[in-house]
C-alpha positions as CSV (number, residue, x, y, z in Angstrom):
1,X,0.0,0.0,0.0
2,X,1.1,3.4,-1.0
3,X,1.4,6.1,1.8
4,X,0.9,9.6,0.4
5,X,3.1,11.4,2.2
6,X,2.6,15.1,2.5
7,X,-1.4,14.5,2.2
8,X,-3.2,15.7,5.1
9,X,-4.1,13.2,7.5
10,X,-7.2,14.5,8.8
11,X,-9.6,17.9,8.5
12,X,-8.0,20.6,10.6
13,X,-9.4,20.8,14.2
14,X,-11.6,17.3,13.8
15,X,-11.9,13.9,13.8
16,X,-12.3,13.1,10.2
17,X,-9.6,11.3,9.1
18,X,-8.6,11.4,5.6
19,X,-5.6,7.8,5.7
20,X,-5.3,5.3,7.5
21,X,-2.2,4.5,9.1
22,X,-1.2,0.4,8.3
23,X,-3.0,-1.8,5.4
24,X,-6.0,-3.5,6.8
25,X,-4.6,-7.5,7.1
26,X,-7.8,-8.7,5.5
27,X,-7.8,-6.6,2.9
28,X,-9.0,-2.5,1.6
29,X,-11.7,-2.1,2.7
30,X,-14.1,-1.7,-0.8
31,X,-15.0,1.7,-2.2
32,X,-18.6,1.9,-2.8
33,X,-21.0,5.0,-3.3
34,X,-22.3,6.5,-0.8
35,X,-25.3,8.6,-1.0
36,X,-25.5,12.0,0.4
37,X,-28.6,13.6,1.7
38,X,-29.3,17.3,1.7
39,X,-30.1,17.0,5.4
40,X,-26.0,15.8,6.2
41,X,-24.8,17.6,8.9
42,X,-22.8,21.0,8.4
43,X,-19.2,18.8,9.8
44,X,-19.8,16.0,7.3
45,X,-19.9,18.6,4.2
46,X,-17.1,20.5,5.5
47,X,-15.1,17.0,5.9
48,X,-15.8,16.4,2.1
49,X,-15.1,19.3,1.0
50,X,-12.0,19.7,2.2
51,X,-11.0,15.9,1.6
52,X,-12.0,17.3,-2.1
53,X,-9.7,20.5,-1.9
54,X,-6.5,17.8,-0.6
55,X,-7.0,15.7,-3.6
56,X,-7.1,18.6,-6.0
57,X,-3.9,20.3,-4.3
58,X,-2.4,16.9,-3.5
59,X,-3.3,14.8,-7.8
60,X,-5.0,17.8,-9.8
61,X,-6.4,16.6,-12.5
62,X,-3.7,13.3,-12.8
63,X,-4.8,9.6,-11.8
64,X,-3.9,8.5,-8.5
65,X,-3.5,5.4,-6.6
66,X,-5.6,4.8,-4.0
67,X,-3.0,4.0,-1.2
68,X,-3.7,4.8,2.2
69,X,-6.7,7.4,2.0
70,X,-9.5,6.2,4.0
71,X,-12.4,4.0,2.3
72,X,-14.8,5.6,4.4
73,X,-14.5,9.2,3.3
74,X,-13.3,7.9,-0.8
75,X,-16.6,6.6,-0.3
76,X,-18.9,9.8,-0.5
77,X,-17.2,11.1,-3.3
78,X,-16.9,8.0,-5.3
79,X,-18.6,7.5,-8.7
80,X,-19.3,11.3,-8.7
81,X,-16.5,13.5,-8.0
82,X,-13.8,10.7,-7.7
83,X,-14.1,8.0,-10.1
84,X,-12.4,4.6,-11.3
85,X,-9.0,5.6,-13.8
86,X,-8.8,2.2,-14.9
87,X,-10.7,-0.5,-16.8
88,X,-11.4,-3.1,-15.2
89,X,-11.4,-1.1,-11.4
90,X,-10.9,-3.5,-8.0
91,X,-12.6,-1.6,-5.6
92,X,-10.8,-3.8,-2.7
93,X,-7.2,-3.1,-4.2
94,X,-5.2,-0.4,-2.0
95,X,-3.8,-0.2,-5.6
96,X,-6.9,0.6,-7.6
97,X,-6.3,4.2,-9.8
98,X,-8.6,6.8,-9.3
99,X,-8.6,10.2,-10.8
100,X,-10.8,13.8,-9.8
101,X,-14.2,13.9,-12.3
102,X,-13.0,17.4,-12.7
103,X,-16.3,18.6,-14.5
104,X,-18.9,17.3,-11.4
105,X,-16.5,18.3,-9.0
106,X,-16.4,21.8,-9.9
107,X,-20.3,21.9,-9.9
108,X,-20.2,20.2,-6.0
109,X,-17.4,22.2,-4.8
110,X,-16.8,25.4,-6.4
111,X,-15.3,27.1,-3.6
112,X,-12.0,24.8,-4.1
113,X,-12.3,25.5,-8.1
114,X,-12.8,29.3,-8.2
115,X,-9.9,30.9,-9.4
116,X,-9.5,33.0,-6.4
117,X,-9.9,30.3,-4.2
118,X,-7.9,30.7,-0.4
119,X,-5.3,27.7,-0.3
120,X,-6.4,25.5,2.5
121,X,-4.3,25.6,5.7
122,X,-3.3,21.8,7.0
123,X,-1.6,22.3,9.8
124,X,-3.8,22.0,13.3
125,X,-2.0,24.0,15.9
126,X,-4.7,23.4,18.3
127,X,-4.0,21.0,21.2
128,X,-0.3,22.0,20.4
């Protein structure tokens, strides 16, 4: 399993956790989508939005191996704003390629995608 190093590990000042530390020993966990509801709380939107902004800063518009970043939160992105880069696509292989579906994404998240977009800051002093 690939570790993306440098890509956040979590959303700033919560409990979201965007990887996972150690390969799971029986096996990745499988991607599958997850609907969202327009009733999700406010922390769950902000948690995938700004697992959306690390992908974009972290892969752009370039495929990228699934690794270490967690199933769970893949998962409400996946088939929409994250999808398969590969033909045919294991969704239990920590080496599955994914890429950003840069035209939905844009429409879900256009905060991240506006040209005068604030970078997103990554480091959590709290606690510290």
């Amino acid at each position: 399993m690939i570790k993306h190093r440098g890509f956040p590990g979590r959303l700033p000042s919560s409990d979201y956790q965007f990887t996972i530390r150690r390969a799971n020993k029986a096996g990745a966990t499988p991607l599958i989508s997850r609907k969202r509801y327009a009733d999700r709380r406010p922390a769950d939107k902000r948690a995938d939005a700004g697992f959306m902004a690390a992908l974009w800063e972290y892969f752009g518009e370039e495929p990228f191996e699934r690794g270490n970043l967690d199933a769970g939160r893949l998962s409400w992105l996946f088939e929409r704003e994250v999808i398969a880069a590969e033909s045919p696509f294991d969704p239990k292989s920590y080496e599955a390629l994914l890429r950003i579906n840069l035209p939905i994404a844009q429409v879900s998240y256009p905060e991240i995608f506006a040209p005068d977009a604030d970078p997103v800051d990554w480091d959590d002093d709290e606690g510290a």
